[in-house]
C-alpha positions as CSV (number, residue, x, y, z in Angstrom):
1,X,-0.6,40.9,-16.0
2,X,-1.5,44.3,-17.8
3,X,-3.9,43.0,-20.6
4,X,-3.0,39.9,-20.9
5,X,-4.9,36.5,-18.5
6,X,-1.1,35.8,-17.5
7,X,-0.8,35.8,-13.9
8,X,2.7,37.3,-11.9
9,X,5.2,34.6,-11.3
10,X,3.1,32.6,-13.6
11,X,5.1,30.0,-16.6
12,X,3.5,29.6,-19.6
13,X,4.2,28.0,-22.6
14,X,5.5,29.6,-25.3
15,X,3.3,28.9,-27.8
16,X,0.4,30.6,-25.3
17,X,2.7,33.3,-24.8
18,X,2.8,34.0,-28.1
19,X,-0.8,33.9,-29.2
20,X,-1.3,36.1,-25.9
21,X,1.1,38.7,-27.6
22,X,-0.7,38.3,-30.9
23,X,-4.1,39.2,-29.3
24,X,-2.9,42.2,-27.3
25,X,-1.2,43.4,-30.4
26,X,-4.0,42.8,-32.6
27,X,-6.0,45.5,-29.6
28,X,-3.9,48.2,-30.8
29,X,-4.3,48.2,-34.5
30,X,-2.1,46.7,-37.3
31,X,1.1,47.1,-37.5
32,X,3.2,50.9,-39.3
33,X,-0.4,52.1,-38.5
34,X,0.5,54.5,-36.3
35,X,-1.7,54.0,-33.3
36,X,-0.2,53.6,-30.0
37,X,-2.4,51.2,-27.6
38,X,-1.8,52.2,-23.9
39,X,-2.6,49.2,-21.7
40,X,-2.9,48.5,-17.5
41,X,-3.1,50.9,-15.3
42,X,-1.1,53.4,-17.9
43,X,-4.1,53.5,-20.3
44,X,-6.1,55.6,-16.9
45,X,-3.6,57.8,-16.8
46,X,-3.6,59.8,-20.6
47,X,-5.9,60.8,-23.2
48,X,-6.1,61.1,-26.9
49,X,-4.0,63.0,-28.0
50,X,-1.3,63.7,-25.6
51,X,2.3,63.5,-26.4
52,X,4.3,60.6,-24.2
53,X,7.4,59.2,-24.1
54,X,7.7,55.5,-24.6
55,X,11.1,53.1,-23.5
56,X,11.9,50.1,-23.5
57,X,14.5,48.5,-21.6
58,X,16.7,45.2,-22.4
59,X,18.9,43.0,-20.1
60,X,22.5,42.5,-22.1
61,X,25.5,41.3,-21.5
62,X,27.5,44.7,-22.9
63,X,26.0,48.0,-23.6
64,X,23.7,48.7,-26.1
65,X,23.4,51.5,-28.7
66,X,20.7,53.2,-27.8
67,X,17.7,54.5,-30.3
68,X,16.1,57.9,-30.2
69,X,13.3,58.7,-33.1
70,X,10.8,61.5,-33.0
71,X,8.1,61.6,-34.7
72,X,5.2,63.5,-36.0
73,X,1.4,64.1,-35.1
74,X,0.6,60.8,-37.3
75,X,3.5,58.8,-35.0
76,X,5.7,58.4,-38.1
77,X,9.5,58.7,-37.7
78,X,10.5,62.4,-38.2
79,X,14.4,62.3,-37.4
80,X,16.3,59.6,-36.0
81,X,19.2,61.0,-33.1
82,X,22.5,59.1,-31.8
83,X,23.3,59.8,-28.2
84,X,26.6,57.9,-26.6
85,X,26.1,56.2,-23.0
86,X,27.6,58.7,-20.7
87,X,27.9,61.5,-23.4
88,X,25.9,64.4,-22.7
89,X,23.7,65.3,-25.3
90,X,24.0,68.9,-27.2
91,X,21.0,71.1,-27.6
């Protein structure tokens, strides 16, 4: 699925799993580096160069505080912003 061998549906054990993760990771550069590694079917769809947004999403049992950064042309946290679940943010 994506980059990885895994297959949909598939179980695997977590010790594949996690050297998987390590490879893919390893793709996209070490870590605080700054590069972003766009993988699947996503990685078709921009170039170098083009600003994105990027989410991620969690299952929880009660809501989460979300985190907002932006950052600069070198992908390095620029200012860090608190929004409230269902609190419209001011511009």
């Amino acid at each position: 699925m994506g980059d990885t061998e895994f297959l949909i549906d598939e179980v695997v054990d977590k010790f594949r799993f996690m050297e998987e993760n390590e490879r893919v990771l390893q793709d996209g550069g070490p870590r605080g580096s700054g590069t972003i590694a766009m993988n699947g079917a996503a990685a078709h769809l921009i170039r170098k160069g083009e600003q994105i947004i990027i989410m991620g999403f969690e299952l929880a049992e009660s809501p989460i505080q979300p985190t907002i950064v932006l950052v600069d042309s070198s992908n390095r946290v620029v200012r860090a912003l608190t929004e409230q679940a269902g609190v419209e943010a001011s511009m």
